[in-house]
Structures are given as structure tokens and as C-alpha cells.
PDB file of N, CA, C and O in Angstrom:
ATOM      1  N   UNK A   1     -54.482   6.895 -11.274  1.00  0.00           N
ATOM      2  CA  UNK A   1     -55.928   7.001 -11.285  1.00  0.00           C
ATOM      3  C   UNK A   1     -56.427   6.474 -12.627  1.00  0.00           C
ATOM      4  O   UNK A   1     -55.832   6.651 -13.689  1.00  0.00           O
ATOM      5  N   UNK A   2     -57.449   5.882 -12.497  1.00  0.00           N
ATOM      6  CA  UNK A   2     -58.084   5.247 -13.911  1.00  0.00           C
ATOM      7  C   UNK A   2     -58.637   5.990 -14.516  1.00  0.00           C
ATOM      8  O   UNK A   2     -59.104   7.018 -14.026  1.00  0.00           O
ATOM      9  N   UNK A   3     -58.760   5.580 -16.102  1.00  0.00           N
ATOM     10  CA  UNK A   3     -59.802   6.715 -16.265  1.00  0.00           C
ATOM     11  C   UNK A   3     -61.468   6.917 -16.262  1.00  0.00           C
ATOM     12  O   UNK A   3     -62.321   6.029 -16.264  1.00  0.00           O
ATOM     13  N   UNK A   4     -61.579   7.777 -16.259  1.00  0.00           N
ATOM     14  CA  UNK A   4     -63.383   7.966 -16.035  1.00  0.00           C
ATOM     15  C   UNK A   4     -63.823   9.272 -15.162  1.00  0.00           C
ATOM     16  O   UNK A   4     -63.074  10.249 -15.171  1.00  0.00           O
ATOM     17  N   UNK A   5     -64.802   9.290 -14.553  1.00  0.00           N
ATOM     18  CA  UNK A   5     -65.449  10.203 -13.941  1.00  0.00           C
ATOM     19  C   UNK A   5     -65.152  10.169 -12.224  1.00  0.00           C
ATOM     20  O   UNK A   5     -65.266   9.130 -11.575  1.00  0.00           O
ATOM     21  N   UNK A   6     -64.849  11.171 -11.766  1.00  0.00           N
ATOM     22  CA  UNK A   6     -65.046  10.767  -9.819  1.00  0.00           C
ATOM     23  C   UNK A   6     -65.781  12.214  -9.802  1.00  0.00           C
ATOM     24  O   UNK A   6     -66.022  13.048 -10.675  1.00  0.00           O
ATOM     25  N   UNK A   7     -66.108  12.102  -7.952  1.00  0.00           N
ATOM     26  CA  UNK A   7     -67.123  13.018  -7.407  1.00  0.00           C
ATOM     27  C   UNK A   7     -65.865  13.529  -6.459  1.00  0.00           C
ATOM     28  O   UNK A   7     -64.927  12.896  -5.973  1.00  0.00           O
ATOM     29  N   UNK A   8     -66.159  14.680  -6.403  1.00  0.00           N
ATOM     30  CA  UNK A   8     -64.858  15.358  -5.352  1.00  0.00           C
ATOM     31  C   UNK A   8     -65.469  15.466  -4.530  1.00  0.00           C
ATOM     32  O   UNK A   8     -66.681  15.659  -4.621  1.00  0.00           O
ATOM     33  N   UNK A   9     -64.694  15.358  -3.218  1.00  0.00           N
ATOM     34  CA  UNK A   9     -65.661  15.074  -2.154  1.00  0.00           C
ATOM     35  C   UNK A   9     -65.008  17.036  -1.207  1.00  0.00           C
ATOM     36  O   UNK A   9     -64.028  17.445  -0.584  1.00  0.00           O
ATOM     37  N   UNK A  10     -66.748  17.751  -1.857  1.00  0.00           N
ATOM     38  CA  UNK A  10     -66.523  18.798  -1.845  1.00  0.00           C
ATOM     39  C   UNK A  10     -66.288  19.202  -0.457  1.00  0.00           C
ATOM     40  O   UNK A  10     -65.456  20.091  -0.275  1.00  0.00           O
ATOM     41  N   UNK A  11     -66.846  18.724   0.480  1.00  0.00           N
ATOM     42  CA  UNK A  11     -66.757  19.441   2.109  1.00  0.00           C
ATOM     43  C   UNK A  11     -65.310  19.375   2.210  1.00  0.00           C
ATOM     44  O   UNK A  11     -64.771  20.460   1.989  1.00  0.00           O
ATOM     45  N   UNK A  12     -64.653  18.569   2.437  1.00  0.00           N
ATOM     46  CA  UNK A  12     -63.057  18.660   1.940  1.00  0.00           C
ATOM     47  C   UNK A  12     -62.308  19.623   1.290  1.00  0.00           C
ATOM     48  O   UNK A  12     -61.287  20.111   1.774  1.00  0.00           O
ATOM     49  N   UNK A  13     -62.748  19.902   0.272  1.00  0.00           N
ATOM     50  CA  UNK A  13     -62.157  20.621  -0.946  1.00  0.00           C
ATOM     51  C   UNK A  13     -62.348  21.824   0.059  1.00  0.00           C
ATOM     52  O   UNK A  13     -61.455  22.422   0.660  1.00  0.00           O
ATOM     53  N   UNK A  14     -63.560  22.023   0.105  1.00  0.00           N
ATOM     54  CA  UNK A  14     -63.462  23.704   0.890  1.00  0.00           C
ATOM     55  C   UNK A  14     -63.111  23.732   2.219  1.00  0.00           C
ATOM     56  O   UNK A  14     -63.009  24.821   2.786  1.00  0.00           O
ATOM     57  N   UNK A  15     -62.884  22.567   2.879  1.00  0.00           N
ATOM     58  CA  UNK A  15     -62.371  22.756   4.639  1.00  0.00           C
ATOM     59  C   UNK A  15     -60.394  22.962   4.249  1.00  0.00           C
ATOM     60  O   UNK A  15     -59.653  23.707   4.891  1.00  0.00           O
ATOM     61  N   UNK A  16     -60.147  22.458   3.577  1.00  0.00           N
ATOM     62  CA  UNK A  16     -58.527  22.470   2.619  1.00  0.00           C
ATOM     63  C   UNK A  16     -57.973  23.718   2.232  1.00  0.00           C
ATOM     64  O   UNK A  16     -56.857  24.226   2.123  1.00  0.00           O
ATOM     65  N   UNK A  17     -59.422  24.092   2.027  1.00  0.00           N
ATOM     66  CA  UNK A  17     -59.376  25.459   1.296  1.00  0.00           C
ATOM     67  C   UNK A  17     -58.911  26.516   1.980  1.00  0.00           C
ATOM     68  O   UNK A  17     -57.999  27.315   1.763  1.00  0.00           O
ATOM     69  N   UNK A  18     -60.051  26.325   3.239  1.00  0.00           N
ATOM     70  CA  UNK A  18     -60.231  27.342   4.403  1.00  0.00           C
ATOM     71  C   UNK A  18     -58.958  27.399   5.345  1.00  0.00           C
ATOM     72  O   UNK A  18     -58.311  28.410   5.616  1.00  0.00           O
ATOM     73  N   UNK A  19     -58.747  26.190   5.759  1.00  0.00           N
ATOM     74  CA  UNK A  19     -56.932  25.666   6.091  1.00  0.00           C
ATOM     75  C   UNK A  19     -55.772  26.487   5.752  1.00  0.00           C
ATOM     76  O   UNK A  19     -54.902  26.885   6.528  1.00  0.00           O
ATOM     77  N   UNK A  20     -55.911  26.777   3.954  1.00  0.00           N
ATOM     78  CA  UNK A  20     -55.406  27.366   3.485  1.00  0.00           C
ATOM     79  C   UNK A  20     -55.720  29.147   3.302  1.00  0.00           C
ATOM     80  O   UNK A  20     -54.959  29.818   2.605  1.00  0.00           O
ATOM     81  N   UNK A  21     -56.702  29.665   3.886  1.00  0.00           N
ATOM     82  CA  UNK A  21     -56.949  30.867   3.854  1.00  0.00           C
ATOM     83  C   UNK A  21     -57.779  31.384   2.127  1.00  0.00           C
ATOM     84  O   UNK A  21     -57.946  32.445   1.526  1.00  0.00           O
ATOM     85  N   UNK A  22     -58.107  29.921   1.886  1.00  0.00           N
ATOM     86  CA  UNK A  22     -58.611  30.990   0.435  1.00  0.00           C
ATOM     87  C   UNK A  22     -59.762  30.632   0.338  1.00  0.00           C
ATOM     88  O   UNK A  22     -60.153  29.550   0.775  1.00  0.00           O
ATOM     89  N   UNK A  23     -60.424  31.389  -0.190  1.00  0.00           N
ATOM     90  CA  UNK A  23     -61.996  31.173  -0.398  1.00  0.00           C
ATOM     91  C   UNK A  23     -62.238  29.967  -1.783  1.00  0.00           C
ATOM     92  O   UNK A  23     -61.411  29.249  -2.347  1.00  0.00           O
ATOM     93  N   UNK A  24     -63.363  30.091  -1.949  1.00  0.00           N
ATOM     94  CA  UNK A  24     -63.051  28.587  -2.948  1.00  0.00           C
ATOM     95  C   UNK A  24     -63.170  29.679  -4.488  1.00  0.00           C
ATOM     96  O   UNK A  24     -62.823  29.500  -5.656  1.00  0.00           O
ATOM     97  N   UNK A  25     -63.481  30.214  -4.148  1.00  0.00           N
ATOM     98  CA  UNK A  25     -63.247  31.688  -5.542  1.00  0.00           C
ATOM     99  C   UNK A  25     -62.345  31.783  -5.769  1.00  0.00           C
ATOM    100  O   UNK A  25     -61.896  31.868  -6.912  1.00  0.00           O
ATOM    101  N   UNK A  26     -61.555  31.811  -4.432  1.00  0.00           N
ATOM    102  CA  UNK A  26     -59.890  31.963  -4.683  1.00  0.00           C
ATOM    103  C   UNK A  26     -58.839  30.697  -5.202  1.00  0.00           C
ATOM    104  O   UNK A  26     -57.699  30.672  -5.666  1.00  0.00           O
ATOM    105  N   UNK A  27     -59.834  29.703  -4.871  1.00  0.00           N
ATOM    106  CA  UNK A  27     -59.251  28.343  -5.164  1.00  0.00           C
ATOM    107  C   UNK A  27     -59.748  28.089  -6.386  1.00  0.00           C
ATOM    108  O   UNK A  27     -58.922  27.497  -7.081  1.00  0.00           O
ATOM    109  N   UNK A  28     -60.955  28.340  -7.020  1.00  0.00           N
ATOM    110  CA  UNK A  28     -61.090  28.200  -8.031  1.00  0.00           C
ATOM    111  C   UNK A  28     -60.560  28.612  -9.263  1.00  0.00           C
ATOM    112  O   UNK A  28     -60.590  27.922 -10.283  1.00  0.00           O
ATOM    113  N   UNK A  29     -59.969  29.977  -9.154  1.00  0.00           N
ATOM    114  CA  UNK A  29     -59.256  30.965  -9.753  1.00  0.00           C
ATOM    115  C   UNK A  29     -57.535  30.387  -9.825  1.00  0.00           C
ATOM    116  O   UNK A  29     -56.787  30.475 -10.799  1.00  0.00           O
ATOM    117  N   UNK A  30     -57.179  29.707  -8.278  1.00  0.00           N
ATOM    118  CA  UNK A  30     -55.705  29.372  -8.739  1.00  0.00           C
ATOM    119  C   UNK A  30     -55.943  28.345  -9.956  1.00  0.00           C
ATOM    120  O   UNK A  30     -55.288  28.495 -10.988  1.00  0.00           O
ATOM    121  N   UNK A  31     -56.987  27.181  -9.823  1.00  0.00           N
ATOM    122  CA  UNK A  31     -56.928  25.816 -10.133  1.00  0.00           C
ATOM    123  C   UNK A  31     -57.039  26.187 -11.574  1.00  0.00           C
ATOM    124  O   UNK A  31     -56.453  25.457 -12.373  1.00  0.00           O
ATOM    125  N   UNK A  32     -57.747  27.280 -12.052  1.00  0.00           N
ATOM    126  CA  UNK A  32     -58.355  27.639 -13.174  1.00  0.00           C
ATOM    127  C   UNK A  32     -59.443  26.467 -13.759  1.00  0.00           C
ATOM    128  O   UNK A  32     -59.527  25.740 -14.749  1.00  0.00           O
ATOM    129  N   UNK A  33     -60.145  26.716 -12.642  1.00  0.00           N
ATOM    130  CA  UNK A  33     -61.354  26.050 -12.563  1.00  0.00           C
ATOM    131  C   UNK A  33     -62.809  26.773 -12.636  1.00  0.00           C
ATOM    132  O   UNK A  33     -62.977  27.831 -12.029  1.00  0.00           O
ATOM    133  N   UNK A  34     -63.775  26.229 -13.331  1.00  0.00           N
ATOM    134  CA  UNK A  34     -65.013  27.095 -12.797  1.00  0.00           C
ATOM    135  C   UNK A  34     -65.482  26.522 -11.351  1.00  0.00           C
ATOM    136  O   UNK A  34     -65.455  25.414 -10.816  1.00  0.00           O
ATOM    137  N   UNK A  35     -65.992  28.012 -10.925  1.00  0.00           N
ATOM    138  CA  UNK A  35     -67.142  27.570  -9.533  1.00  0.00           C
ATOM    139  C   UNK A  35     -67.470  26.390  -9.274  1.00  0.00           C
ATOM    140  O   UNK A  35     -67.034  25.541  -8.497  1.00  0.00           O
ATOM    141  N   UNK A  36     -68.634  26.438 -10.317  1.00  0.00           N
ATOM    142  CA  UNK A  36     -69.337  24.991 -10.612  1.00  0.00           C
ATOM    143  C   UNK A  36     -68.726  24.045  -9.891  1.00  0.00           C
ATOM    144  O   UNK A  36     -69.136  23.458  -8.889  1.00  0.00           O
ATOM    145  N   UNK A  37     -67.652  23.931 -10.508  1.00  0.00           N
ATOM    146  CA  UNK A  37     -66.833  22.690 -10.337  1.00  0.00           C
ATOM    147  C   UNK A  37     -66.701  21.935  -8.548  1.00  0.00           C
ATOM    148  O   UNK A  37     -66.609  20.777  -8.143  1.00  0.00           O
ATOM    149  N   UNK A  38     -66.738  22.872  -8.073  1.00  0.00           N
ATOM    150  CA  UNK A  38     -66.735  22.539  -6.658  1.00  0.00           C
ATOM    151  C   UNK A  38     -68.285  22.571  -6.070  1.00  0.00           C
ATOM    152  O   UNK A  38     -68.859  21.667  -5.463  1.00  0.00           O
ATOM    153  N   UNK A  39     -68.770  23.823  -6.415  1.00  0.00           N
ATOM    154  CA  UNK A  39     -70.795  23.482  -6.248  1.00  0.00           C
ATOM    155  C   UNK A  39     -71.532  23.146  -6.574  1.00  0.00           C
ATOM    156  O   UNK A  39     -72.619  23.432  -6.072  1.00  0.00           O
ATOM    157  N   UNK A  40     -71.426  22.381  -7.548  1.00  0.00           N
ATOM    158  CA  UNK A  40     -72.513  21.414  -8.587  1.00  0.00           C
ATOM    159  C   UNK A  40     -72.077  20.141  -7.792  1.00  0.00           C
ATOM    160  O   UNK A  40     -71.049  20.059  -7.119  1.00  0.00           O
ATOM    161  N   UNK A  41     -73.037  19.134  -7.976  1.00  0.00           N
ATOM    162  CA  UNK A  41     -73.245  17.665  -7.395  1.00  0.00           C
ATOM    163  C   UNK A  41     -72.557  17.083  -9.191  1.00  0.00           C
ATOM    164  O   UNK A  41     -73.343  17.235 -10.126  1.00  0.00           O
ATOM    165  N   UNK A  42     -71.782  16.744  -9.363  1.00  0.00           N
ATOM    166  CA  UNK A  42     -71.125  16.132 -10.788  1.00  0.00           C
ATOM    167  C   UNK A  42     -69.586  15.292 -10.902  1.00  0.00           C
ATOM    168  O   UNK A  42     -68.691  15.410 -10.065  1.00  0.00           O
ATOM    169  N   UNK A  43     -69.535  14.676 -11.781  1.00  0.00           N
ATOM    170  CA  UNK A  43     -68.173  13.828 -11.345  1.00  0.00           C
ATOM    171  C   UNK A  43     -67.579  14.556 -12.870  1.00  0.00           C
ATOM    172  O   UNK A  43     -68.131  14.771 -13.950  1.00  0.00           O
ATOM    173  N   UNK A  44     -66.294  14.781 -12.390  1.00  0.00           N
ATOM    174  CA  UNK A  44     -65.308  15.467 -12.977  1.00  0.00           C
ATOM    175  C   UNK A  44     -64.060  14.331 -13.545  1.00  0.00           C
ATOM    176  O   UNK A  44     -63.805  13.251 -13.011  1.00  0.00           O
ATOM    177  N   UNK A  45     -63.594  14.732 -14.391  1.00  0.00           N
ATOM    178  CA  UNK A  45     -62.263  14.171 -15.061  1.00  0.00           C
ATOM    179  C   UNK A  45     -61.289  14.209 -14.447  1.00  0.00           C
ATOM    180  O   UNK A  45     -61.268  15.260 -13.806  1.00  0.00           O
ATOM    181  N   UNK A  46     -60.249  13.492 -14.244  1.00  0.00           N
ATOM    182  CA  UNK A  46     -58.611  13.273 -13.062  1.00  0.00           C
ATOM    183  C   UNK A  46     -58.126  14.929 -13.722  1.00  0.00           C
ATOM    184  O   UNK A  46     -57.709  15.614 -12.788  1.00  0.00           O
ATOM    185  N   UNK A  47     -58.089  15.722 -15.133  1.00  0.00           N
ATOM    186  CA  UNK A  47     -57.519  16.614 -15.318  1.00  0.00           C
ATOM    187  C   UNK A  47     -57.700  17.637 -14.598  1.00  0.00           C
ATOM    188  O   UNK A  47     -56.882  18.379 -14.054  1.00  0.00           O
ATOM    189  N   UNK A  48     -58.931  17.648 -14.617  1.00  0.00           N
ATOM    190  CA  UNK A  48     -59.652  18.800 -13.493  1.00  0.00           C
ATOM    191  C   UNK A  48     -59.719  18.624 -12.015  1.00  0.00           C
ATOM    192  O   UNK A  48     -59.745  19.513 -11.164  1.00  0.00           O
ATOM    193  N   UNK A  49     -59.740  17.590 -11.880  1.00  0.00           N
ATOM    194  CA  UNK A  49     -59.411  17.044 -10.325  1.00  0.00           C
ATOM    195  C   UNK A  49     -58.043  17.739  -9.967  1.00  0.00           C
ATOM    196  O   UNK A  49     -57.824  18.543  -9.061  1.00  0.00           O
ATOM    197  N   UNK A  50     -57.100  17.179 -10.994  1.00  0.00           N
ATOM    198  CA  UNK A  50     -55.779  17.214 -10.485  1.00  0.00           C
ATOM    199  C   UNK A  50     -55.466  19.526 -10.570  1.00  0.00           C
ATOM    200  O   UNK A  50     -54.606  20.212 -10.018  1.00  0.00           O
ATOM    201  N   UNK A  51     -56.198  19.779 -11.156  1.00  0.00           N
ATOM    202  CA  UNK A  51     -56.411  21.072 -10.780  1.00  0.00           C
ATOM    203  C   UNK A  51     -56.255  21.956  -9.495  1.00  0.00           C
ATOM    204  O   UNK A  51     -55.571  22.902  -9.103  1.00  0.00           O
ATOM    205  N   UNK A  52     -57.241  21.151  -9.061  1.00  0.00           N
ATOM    206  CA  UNK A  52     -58.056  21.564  -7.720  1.00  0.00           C
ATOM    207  C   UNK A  52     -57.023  21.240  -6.840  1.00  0.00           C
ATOM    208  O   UNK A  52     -56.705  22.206  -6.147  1.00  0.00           O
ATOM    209  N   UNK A  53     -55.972  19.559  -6.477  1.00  0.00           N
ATOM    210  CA  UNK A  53     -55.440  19.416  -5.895  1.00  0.00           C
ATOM    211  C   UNK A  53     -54.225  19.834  -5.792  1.00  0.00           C
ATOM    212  O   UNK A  53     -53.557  19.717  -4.765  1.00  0.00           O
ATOM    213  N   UNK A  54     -53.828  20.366  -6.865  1.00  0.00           N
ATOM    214  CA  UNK A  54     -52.283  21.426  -7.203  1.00  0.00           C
ATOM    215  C   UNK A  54     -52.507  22.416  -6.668  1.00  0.00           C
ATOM    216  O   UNK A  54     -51.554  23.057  -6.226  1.00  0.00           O
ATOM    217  N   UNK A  55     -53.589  22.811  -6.540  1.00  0.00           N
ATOM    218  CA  UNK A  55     -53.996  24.500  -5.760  1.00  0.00           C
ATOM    219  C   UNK A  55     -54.073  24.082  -4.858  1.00  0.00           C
ATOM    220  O   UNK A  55     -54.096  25.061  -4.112  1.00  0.00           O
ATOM    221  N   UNK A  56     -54.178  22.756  -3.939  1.00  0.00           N
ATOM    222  CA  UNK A  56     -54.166  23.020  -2.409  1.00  0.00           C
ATOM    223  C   UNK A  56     -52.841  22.059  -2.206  1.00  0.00           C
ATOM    224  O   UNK A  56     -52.807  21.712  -1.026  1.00  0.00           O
ATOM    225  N   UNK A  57     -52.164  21.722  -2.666  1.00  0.00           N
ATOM    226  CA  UNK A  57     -51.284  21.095  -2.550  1.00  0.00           C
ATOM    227  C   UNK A  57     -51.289  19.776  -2.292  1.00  0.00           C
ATOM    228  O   UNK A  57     -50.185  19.408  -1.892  1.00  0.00           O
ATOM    229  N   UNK A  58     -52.132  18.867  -2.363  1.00  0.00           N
ATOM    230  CA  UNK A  58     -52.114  17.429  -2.086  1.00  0.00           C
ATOM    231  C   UNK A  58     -52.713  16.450  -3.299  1.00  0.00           C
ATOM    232  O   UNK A  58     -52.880  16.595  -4.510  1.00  0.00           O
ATOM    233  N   UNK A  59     -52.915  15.533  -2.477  1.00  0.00           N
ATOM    234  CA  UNK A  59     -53.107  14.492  -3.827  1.00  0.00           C
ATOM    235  C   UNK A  59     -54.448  14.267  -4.517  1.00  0.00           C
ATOM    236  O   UNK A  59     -55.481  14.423  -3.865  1.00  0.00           O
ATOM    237  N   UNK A  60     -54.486  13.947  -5.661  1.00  0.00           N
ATOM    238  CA  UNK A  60     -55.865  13.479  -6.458  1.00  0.00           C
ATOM    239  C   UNK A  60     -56.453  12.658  -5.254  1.00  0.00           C
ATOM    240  O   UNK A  60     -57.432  13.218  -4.761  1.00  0.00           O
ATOM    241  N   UNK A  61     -56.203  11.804  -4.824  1.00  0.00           N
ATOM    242  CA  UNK A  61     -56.942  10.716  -3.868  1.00  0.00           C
ATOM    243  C   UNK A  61     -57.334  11.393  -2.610  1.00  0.00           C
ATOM    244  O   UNK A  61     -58.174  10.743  -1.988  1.00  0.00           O
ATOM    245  N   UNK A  62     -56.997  12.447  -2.079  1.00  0.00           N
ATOM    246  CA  UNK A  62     -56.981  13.149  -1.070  1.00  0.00           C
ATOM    247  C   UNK A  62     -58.456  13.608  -1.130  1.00  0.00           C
ATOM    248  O   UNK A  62     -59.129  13.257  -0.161  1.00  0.00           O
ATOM    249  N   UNK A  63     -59.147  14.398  -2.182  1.00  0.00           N
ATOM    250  CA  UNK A  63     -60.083  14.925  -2.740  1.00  0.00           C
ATOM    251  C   UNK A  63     -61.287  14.478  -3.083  1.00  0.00           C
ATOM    252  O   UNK A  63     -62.340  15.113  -3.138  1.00  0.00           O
ATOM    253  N   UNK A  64     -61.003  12.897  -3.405  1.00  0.00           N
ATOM    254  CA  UNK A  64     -61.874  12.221  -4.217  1.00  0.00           C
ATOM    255  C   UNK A  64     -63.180  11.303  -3.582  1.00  0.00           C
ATOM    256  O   UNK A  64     -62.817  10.449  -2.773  1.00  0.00           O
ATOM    257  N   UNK A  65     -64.181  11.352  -3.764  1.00  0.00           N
ATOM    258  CA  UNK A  65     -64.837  10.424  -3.033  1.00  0.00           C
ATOM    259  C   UNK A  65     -64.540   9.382  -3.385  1.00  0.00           C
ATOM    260  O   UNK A  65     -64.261   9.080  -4.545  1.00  0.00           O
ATOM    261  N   UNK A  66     -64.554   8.527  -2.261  1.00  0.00           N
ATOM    262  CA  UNK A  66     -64.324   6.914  -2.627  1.00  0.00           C
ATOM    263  C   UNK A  66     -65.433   5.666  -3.098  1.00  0.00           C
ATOM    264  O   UNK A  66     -65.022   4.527  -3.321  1.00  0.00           O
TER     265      UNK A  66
END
């Protein structure tokens, strides 16, 4: 991944989530992420991305809007 900013493509993040049985509180908490991060409209850093996608188990690109 290059570097810079992406938009997580949140409906995803939380249908992944739900898949997985956790609330995004709960996902937010594994990723050690804030809330925000998934309910704010904002483009995030690959570090924090790659957060989110370790807690659900798949890939940065999986997540990401294109």
C-alpha cells in the first residue's frame, strides 16, 4: 500500500464485523482503535487501517475504498 490517506469503506467494516459477532465497539476495542475511526466520514493512515483489518482478519485492500 502507498503511502497517504484512504477512506475505509465503512458498510463493510461493520457487515465483517457482524459476520464476526462483534459489535464495532467490540471491534474497535480489539483494533485499539477509536469509534470515530469507523463513524466519522475521514481517510485514515495504512497503520490504522491495518488495525481494523487484523481484528477481522483480512486484508488492508479488503476494507479500503477504491
Amino acid at each position: 500500500m502507498a503511502r497517504g490517506t484512504y477512506e475505509i469503506d465503512k458498510e463493510k467494516v461493520k457487515r465483517l464485523a457482524l459476520e464476526q459477532g462483534m459489535s464495532i465497539n467490540n471491534l474497535c476495542e480489539k483494533a485499539e482503535v477509536s469509534v470515530s475511526v469507523i463513524n466519522v466520514n475521514k481517510k485514515h493512515y495504512p497503520a490504522t487501517i491495518k488495525h481494523i483489518a487484523d481484528a477481522l482478519g483480512v486484508s488492508i485492500s479488503e476494507i479500503v475504498k477504491e
